[in-house]
Structure formats: C-alpha cells, structure tokens
N, C-alpha and C positions, 0 to 999 in steps of 0.2 A: 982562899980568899973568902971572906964572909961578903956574902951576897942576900937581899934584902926583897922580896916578891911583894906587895902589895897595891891595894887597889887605891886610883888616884882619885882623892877627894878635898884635899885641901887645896885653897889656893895656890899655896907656896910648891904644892905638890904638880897642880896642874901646870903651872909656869913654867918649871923646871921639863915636864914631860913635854909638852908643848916648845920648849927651846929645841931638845934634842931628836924632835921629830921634823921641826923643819930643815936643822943645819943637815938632817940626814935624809930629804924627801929624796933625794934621787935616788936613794937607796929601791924606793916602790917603783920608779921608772924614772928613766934619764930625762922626759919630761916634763916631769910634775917641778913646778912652779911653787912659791911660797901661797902664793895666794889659792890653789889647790890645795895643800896640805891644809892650811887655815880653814879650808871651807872643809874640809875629809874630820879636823878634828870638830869643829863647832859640829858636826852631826854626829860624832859621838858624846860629845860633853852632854847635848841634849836627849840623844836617842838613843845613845848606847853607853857603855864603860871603857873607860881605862882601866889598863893594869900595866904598870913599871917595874923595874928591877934598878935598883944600885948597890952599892959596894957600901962600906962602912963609914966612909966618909961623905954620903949621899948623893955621890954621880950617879944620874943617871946613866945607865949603857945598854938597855933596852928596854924594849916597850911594845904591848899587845893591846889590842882593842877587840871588842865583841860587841855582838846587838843579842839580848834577848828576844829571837822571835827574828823575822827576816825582814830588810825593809819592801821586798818587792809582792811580800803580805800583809803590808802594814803592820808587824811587829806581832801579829795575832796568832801565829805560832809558837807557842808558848814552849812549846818540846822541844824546840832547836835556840841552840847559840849560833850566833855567824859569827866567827872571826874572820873580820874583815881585813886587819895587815898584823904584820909584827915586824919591828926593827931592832937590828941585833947590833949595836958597834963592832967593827968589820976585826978587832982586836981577840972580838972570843966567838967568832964564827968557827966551827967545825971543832966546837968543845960543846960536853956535857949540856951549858949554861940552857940553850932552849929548852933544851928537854926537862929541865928545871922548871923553866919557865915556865912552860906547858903542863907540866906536873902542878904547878903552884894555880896554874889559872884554874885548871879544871875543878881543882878543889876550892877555890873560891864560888865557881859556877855552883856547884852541887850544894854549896853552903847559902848559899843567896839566891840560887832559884833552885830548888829540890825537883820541878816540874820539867825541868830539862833531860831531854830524853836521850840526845844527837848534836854532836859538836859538829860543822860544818868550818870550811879552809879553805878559802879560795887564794890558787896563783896563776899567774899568766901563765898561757900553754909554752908559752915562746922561754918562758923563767926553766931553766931544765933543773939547776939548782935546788929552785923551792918546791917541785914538782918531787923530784926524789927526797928530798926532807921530808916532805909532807906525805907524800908515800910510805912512810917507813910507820906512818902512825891512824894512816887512815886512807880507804880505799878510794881511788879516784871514780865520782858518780856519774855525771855530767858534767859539759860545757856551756858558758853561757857570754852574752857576746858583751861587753863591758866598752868605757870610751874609748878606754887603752889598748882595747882589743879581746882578742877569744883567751878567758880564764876558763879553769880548770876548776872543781867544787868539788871538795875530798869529805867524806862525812865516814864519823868514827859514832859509834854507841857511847857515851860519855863514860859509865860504868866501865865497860871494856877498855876504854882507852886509860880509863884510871889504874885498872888492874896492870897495865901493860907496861903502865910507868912507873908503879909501884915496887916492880920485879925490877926495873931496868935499875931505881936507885936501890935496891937491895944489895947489887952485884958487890 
C-alpha cells in the first residue's frame, strides 16, 4: 500500500486532518469531547505542527503532532520536540505503519529545525499500550500529572532514534 507522510499545511490538508482527529478523539481518551480535540488542535495549528499520513487516494488514517520547544517553557527549548499525541486508524495498528510514521516525522524534525536535539512522547501511565509502543523507541523519563491524569514522558536523542529506525526499515 502506498502510504504518503507529510506535514500539514494547506487548508484542504488541515480540514481533512482535523476531521479525522475528531471522529477519532476517543481514541486519546474515552473522554475527550470534540470541543477538546478542537481546542488540542487550535494549539497546535498555532503553536505547534501537524504531521498526517494517507494512502494514495488521500485518506487520511493517521496523524502526529509536535511542539518545537515545550509548552510548559514556553516553547524556549529549542533542543526538544514534544510530541504531544498521534492517532493511528485502529485498521493498521500493530503494523509497521507508526514506525513509518515516526521515521517520517523525525526526519521532517531534523529538516526543519536542525537544533533539535531530544524527541520527547508523552502517554498516560494508565495507556499500557502506548507505554510499551513508546518503550520500544524511547526510554521512559518522568511522570507528570496532566488533566486526564499521571502521563508517562519518554525522550529518545533524535539522531539515535533516527539511527534505530533507519535499521528497522532496512530489515
């Protein structure tokens, strides 16, 4: 399947991203409400980036966000990305595809801020799931207490974590 990574910047791009992150916020917790998700991306449109994947025919079927810099230092860490969620359609979970994704994003990072030093990945403690996914690519640091409750902040060396993916799609 041809699959398509790039960063969201057109309208038509954002609308599309922005559909499939609301019909799928429960995905981030059985909580999250549209008007959550609407408020989660308006603080990335402005303060951070999108990044999507779709297929050949331009479905979206998932979708990662990052902040340059972190928001709880106003952005002025320039060394670290935060990825703050990613959404996978539940259709190609426990395939390849994230680690594509991941692959694809980092190398957007590194192209578009060279000064990033440290990718950071926050998921709930209580997510055992994205704890182990996110384990497999980056050491768990810290806890920190968020609305939804105690997440988990996994930080990888960007470089390394590039190297790590590099080998994985070699195989």
């Amino acid at each position: 399947m041809t699959t398509i990574v790039k960063r969201c910047v057109s309208d038509e791009a954002l609308a599309a991203v922005s559909l499939f992150a609301i019909e799928n916020r429960h995905e981030l917790h059985p909580s999250f409400g549209t008007l959550d998700m609407v408020s989660l991306l308006c603080s990335h449109i402005t303060q951070g980036h999108l990044i999507y994947i779709t297929d050949a025919d331009h479905r979206v079927f998932g979708m990662m966000t990052y902040y340059h810099g972190t928001p709880e230092k106003e952005f002025e860490d320039k060394e670290i990305a935060f990825v703050n969620f990613a959404i996978m359609d539940r259709a190609y979970r426990g395939t390849r595809l994230f680690a594509k994704g991941l692959y694809y994003m980092v190398e957007l990072i590194i192209e578009a801020h060279p000064d990033v030093k440290e990718l950071r990945f926050n998921a709930l403690s209580e997510n055992a799931y994205l704890c182990r996914l996110y384990s497999k690519f980056a050491g768990a640091s810290y806890t920190q207490e968020s609305k939804l409750g105690e997440e988990t902040v996994f930080c990888a060396k960007i470089h390394q974590l590039r190297s790590t993916l590099t080998r994985f799609f070699k195989v």
